[in-house]
C-alpha positions in Angstrom: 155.7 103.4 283.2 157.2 100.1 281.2 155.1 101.1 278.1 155.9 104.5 278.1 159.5 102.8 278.2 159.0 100.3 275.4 157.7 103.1 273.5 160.4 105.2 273.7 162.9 102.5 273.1 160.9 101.3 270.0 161.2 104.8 268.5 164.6 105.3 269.4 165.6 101.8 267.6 163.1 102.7 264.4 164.9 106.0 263.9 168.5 104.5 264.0 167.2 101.8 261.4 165.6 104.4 259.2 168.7 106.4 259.4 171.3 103.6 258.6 168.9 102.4 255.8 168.2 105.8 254.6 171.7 106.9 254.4 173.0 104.1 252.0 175.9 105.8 249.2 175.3 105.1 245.9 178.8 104.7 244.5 182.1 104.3 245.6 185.1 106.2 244.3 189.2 103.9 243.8 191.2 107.2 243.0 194.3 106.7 240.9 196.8 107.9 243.1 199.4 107.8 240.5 201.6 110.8 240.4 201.4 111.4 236.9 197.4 111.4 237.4 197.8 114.3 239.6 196.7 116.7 237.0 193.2 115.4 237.1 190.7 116.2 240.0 187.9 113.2 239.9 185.9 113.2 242.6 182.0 112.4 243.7 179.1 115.0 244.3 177.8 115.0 247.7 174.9 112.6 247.3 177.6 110.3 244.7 175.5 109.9 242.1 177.4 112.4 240.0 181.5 111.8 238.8 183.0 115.6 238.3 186.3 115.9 236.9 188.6 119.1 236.9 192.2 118.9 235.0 194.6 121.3 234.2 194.6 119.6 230.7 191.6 119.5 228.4 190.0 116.2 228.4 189.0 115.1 225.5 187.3 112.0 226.2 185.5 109.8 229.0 184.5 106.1 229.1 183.5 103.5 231.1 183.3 99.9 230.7 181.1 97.6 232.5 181.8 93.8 234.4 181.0 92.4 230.8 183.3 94.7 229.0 180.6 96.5 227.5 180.8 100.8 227.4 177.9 102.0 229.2 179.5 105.7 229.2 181.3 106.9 226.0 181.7 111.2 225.8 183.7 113.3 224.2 183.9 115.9 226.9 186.2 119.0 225.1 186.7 120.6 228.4 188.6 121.4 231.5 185.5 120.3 233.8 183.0 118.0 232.7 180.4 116.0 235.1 179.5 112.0 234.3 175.6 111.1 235.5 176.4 107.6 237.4 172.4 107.7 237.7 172.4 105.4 234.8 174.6 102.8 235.5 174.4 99.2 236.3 174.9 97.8 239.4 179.1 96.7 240.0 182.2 97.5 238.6 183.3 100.0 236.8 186.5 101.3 235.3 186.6 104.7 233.9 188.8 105.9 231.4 189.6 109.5 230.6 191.5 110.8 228.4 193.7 114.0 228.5 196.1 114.0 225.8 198.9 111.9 226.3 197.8 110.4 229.4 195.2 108.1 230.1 193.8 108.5 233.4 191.9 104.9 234.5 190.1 104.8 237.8 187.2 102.7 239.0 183.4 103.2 240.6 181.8 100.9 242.4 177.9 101.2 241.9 176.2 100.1 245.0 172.6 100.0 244.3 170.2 99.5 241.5 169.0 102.0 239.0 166.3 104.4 240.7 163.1 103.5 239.1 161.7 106.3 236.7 158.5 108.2 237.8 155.6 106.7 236.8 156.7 103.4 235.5 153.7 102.4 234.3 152.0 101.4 237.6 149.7 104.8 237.3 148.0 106.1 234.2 147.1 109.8 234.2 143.5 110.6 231.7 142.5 113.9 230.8 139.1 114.6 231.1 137.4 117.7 229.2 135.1 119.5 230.9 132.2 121.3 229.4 131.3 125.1 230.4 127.4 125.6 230.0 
C-alpha cells in the first residue's frame, strides 16, 4: 500500500509542475488607461503572443522601441484593426507607440520569455535521396 501511495502522490506533484511550467504567459499587457486613449482597443490574443488593436480612428502607424532604445517594430498599419506579432521580440520592455491622428497612444509589453527557437535550427539536416525504378 505505501508505494501505491508514493506513486500516486509523485504523479499528482509531476502534473501540478508540468502544469504551472507549462502554462507560463508570454507577454504582459500595461494598458493606458487614459481617457483620451479610450478610442483605441489594444489588447492580447489568448495565448499573448499576438497585440490586436481596434480604434474608432484609423491608425496610421505602430512602433515599438526596445530597453536600448532601438525600434524592433515599425508599421504603417492604414487601418481600423491591425494585429502586431510579439513572436519576434526580445526579451523585456517594451513601449508601443501608435499612432491615430492627432493622438499618440503609448502603452507598454512586457516580453516574458525568449524567442521560440525556429524549426530545424540547424541541429537536423534533411537529404533527398533518388531512388531508381528498374
Amino acid at each position: 500500500m505505501g508505494k501505491y501511495r508514493r506513486f500516486v502522490i509523485a504523479s499528482f506533484i509531476g502534473l501540478a509542475a508540468q502544469k504551472n511550467y507549462g502554462q507560463k504567459d508570454f507577454a504582459l499587457l500595461e494598458k493606458n488607461n487614459n481617457y483620451k486613449a479610450n478610442g483605441l482597443y489594444h489588447e492580447l490574443n489568448k495565448t499573448k503572443d499576438t497585440l490586436i488593436l481596434k480604434g474608432d480612428k484609423k491608425i496610421t502607424y505602430v512602433y515599438s522601441i526596445n530597453k536600448e532604445y532601438k525600434r524592433e517594430i515599425d508599421t504603417y498599419a492604414g487601418t481600423n484593426e491591425f494585429k502586431v506579432s510579439l513572436k519576434h521580440l526580445s526579451k523585456g520592455k517594451h513601449m508601443f507607440v501608435v499612432d491615430q491622428s492627432p493622438l499618440k497612444i503609448i502603452f507598454v509589453i512586457k516580453i516574458l520569455q525568449d524567442r521560440p527557437k525556429p524549426i530545424g535550427d540547424g541541429d537536423i539536416k534533411i537529404t533527398a535521396i533518388e531512388s531508381k525504378k528498374d
